[in-house]
PABAVO-841015 format. One line per 4 residues: number of its first residue (from 1); their letters; for each residue z, x, y of C-alpha. Coordinates in nm, 2 decimals, always signed. Layout:
# PABAVO-841015
NUM) a) Z/X/Y; ...
# end
This chain:
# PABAVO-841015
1) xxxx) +1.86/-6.16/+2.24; +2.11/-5.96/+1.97; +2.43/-5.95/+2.26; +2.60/-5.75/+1.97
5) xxxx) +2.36/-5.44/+1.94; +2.31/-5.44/+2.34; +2.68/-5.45/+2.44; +2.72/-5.12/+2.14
9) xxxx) +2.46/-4.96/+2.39; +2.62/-5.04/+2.67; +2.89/-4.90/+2.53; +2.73/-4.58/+2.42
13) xxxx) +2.68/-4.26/+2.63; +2.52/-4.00/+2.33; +2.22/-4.20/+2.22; +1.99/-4.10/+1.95
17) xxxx) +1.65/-4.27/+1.87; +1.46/-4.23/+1.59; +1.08/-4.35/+1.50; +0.91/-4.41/+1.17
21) xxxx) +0.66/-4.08/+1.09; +0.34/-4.05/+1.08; +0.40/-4.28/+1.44; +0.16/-4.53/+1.57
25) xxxx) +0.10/-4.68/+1.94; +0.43/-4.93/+1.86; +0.63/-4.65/+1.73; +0.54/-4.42/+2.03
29) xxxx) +0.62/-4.68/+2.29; +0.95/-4.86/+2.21; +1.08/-4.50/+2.11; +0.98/-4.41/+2.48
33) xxxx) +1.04/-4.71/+2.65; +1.38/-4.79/+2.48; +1.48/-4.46/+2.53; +1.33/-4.43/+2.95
37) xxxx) +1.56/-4.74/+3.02; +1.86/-4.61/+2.86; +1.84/-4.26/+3.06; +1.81/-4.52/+3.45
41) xxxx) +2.17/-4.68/+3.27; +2.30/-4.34/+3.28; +2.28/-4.30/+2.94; +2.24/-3.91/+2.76
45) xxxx) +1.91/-3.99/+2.52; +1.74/-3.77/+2.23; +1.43/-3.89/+2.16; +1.27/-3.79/+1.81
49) xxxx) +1.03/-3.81/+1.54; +0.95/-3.58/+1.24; +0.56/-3.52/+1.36; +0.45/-3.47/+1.67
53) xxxx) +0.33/-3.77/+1.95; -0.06/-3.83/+1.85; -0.31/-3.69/+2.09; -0.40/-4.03/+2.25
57) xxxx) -0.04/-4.13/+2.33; +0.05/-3.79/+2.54; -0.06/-3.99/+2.83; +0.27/-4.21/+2.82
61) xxxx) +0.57/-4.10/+3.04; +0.83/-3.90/+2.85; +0.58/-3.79/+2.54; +0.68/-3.46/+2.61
65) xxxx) +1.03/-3.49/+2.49; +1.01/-3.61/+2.18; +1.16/-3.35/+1.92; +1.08/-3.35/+1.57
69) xxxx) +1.49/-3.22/+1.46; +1.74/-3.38/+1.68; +2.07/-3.16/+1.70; +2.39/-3.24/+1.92
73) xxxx) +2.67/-3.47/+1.88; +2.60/-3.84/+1.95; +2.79/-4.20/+1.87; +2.55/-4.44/+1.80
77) xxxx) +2.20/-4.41/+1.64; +1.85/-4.65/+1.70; +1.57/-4.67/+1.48; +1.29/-4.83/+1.57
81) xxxx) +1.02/-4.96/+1.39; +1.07/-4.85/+1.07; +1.09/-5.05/+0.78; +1.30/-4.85/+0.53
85) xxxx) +1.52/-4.55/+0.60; +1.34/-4.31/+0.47; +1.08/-4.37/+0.73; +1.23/-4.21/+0.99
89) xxxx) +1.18/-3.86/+0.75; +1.40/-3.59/+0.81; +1.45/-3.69/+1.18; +1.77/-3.86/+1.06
93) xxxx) +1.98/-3.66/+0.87; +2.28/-3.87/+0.66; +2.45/-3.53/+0.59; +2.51/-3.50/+1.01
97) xxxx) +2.47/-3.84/+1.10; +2.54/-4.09/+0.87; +2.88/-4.18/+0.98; +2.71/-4.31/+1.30
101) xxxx) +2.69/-4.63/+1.36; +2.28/-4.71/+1.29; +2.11/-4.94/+1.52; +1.78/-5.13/+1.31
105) xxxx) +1.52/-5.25/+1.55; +1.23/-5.38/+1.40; +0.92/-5.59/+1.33; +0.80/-5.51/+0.95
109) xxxx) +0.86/-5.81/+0.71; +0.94/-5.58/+0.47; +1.24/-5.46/+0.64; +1.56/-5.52/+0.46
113) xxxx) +1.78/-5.45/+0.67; +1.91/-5.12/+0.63; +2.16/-5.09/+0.96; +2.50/-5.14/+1.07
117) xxxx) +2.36/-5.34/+1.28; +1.99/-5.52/+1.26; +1.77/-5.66/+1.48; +1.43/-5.78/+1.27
121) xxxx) +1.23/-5.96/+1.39; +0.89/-6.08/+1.22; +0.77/-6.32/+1.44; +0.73/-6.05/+1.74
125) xxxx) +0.37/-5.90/+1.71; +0.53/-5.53/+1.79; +0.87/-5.34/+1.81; +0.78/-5.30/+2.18
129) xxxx) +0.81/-5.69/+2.26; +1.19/-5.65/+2.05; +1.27/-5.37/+2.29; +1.14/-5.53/+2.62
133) xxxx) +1.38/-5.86/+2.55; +1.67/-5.58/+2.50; +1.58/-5.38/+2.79; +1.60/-5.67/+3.00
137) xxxx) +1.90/-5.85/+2.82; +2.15/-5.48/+2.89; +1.97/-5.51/+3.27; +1.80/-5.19/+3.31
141) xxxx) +1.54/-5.14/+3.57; +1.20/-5.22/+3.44; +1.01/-4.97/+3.61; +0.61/-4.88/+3.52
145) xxxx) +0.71/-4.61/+3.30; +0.93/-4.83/+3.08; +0.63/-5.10/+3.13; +0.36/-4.89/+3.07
149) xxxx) +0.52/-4.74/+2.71; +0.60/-5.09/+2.59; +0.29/-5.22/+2.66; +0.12/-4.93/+2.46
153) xxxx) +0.31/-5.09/+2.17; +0.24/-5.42/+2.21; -0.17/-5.36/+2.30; -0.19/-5.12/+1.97
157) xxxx) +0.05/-5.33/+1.70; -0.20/-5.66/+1.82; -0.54/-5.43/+1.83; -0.59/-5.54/+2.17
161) xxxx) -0.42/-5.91/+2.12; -0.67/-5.97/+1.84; -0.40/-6.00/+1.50; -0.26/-6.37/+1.38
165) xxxx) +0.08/-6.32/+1.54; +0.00/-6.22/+1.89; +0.17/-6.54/+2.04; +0.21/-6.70/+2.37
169) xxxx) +0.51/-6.49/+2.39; +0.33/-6.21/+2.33; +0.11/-6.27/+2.62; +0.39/-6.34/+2.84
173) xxxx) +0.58/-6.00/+2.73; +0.25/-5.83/+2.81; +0.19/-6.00/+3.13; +0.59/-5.92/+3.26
177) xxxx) +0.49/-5.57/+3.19; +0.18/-5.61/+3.43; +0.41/-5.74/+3.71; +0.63/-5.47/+3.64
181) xxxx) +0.36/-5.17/+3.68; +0.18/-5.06/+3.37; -0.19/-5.04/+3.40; -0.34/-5.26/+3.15
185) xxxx) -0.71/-5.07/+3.19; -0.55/-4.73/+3.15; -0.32/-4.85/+2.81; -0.67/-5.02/+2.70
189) xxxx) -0.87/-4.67/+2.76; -0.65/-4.47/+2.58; -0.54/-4.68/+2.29; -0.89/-4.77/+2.23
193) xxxx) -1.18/-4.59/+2.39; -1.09/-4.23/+2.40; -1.17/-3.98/+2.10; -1.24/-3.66/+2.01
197) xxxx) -1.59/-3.57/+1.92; -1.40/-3.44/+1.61; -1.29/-3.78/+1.50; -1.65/-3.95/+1.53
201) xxxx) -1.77/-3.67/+1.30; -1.47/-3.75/+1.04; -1.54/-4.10/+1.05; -1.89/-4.03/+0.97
205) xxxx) -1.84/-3.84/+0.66; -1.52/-4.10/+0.54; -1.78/-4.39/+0.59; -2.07/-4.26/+0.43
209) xxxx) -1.86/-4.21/+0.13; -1.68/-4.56/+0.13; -1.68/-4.74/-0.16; -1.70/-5.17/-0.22
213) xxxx) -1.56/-5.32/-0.52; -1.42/-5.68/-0.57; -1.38/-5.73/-0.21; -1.20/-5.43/-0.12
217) xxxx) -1.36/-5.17/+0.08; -1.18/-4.82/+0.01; -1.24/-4.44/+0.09; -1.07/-4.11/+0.07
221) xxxx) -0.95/-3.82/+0.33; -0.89/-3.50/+0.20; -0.70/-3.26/+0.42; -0.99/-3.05/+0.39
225) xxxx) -1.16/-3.28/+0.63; -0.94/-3.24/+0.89; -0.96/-2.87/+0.87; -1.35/-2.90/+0.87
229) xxxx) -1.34/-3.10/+1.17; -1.08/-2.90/+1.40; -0.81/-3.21/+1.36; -0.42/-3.21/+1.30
233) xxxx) -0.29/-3.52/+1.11; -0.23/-3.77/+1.33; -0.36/-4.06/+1.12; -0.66/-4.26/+1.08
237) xxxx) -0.73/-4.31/+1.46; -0.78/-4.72/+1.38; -1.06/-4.62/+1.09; -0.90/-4.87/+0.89
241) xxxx) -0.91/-5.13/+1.13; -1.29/-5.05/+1.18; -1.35/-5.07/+0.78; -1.13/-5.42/+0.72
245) xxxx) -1.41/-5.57/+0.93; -1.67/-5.55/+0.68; -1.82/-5.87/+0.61; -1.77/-5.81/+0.23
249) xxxx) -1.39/-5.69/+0.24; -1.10/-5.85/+0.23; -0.90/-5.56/+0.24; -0.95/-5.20/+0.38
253) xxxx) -0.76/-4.87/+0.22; -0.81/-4.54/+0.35; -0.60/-4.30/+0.10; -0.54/-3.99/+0.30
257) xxxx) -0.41/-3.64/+0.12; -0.08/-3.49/+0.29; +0.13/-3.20/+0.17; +0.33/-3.17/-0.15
261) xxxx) +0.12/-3.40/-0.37; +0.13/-3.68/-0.18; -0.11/-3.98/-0.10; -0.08/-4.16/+0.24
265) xxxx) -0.22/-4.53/+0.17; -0.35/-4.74/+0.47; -0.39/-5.09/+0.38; -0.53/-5.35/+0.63
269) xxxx) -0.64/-5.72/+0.52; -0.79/-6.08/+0.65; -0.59/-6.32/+0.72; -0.45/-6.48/+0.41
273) xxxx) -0.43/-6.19/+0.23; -0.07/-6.04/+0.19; -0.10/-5.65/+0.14; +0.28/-5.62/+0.28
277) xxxx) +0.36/-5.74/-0.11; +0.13/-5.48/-0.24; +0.30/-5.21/-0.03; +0.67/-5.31/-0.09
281) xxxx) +0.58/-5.32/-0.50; +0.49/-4.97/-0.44; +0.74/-4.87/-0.26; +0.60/-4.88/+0.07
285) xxxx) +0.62/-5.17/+0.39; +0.43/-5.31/+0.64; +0.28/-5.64/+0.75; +0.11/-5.90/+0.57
289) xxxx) -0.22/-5.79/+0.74; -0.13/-5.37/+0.80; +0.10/-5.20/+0.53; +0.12/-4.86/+0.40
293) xxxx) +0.33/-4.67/+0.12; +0.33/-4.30/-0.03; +0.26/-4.23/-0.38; +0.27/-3.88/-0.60
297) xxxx) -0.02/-3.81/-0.73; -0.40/-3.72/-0.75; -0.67/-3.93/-0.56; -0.72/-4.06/-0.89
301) xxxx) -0.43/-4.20/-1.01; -0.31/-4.29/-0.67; -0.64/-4.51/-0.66; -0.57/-4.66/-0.97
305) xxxx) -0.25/-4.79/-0.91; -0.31/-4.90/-0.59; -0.65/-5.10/-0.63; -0.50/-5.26/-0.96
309) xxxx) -0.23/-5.41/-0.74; -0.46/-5.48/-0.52; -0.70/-5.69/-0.73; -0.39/-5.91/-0.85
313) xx) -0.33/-5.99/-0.49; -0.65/-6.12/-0.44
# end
């Protein structure tokens, strides 16, 4: 328990939180389940992130407020599982609120620690398990809707308690969360087993054009394809978990075209394969089995560089 970052809540009545783009399941539920206990303390809470709450997560309590541009006056700022600064994208603005003090909850190895004041953990399988030991330590209610966000971020950052570091802890955070209300069947359901037809029909083209080289098992998504198949960009939908388990791979990259000339890169590995190095030497973060950066540049190039770095690793 960091006393020091939960007595500078306590303290706090103006709280902004801020999650990483692009946000995942983890992201999504400690930025909802941090900020859901902070509002039963009596607290004032913004809740933001630069793109909007993926499809699959509107179900959690509170999606509705997220806001892509905070504005308002506030005295301390959270960020939550991101791993460098300039993950939380234009959410966080320096120019209004970089005198703030900044609050750096997180679970990325690749985190360096960025805050005023820090609370990385790599051991914890998600963000959400950091959060729940907060919650708890500042006493605030644990009530289903805190329970059931956090435990959407600890079921989607452990794909269903299936990665290397989901721990007896782990269990035992998601089991408190149980006791406390959330539905394990209904987290499950959503996480994992509900898509759009659209998405079935994007993986289909993505996998029919996957390539395997040297153990790595790659493909490519331009944003035509998302057009084509009536989808906004909220990610990869867990594609790239799907792909890592190829009996031939070792690693999985999906490299996915955003705007302004930039390449999204979704790296997933086995275990004893670090990709979290390939990541940080390329500017991005991550875990040693889930990582990610953004590169300028063409497919191409992009592909290049990344699969070069790649192929040093292993």
């Amino acid at each position: 328990m960091n006393e020091e970052i939960a007595k500078a809540l306590e303290r706090a009545h103006r709280v902004l939180i801020i999650t990483h783009i692009d946000p995942d399941g983890d992201a999504i539920g400690s930025l909802l389940g941090l900020g859901l206990a902070l509002e039963k303390m009596g607290k004032k809470v913004t809740m933001a992130c630069e793109n909007p709450v993926p499809r699959r997560f509107l179900y959690l309590p509170g999606s509705d407020r997220v806001v892509p541009y905070p504005m308002g006056s506030f005295e301390i700022v959270v960020a939550l599982d991101a791993s460098d600064l300039r993950r939380l994208g234009k959410a966080y603005s320096p120019e209004l609120y970089g005198e703030l003090p900044l609050i750096n909850i997180d679970h990325h190895v690749t985190n360096p620690g960025f805050g005023t004041l820090n609370w990385v953990d790599p051991e914890a399988a998600a963000t959400a398990q950091i959060v729940l030991e907060l919650v708890e330590g500042m006493g605030a209610p644990l009530e289903p809707d805190v329970a059931t966000c956090l435990l959407n971020g600890i079921v989607t950052d452990t794909r269903g308690f299936r990665t290397v570091n989901t721990t007896p802890q782990t269990l035992e955070a998601a089991l408190k969360l149980q006791r406390a209300g959330a539905n394990l069947v209904e987290v499950m359901e959503n996480v994992f087993d509900r898509r759009p037809l659209g998405v079935l029909r994007l993986w289909a083209h993505i996998l029919s054009q996957a390539q395997l080289e040297d153990r790595i098992i790659w493909a490519e998504k331009p944003r035509s394809l998302l057009e084509k198949f009536g989808l906004n960009d909220e990610g990869n939908y867990g594609l790239t978990n799907f792909m890592v388990g190829v009996e031939e791979a070792d690693v999985a990259v999906i490299f996915s075209e955003k705007p302004g000339g930039e390449i999204d890169v979704s790296m997933r590995s086995v275990p004893g394969v670090d990709v979290s190095k390939v990541a940080a030497k390329l500017g991005g973060g991550g875990h040693p089995q889930a990582a990610g950066c953004r590169l300028k540049g063409t497919f191409q190039e992009v592909r290049e560089k990344v699969l070069k770095e790649l192929r040093k690793a292993l």
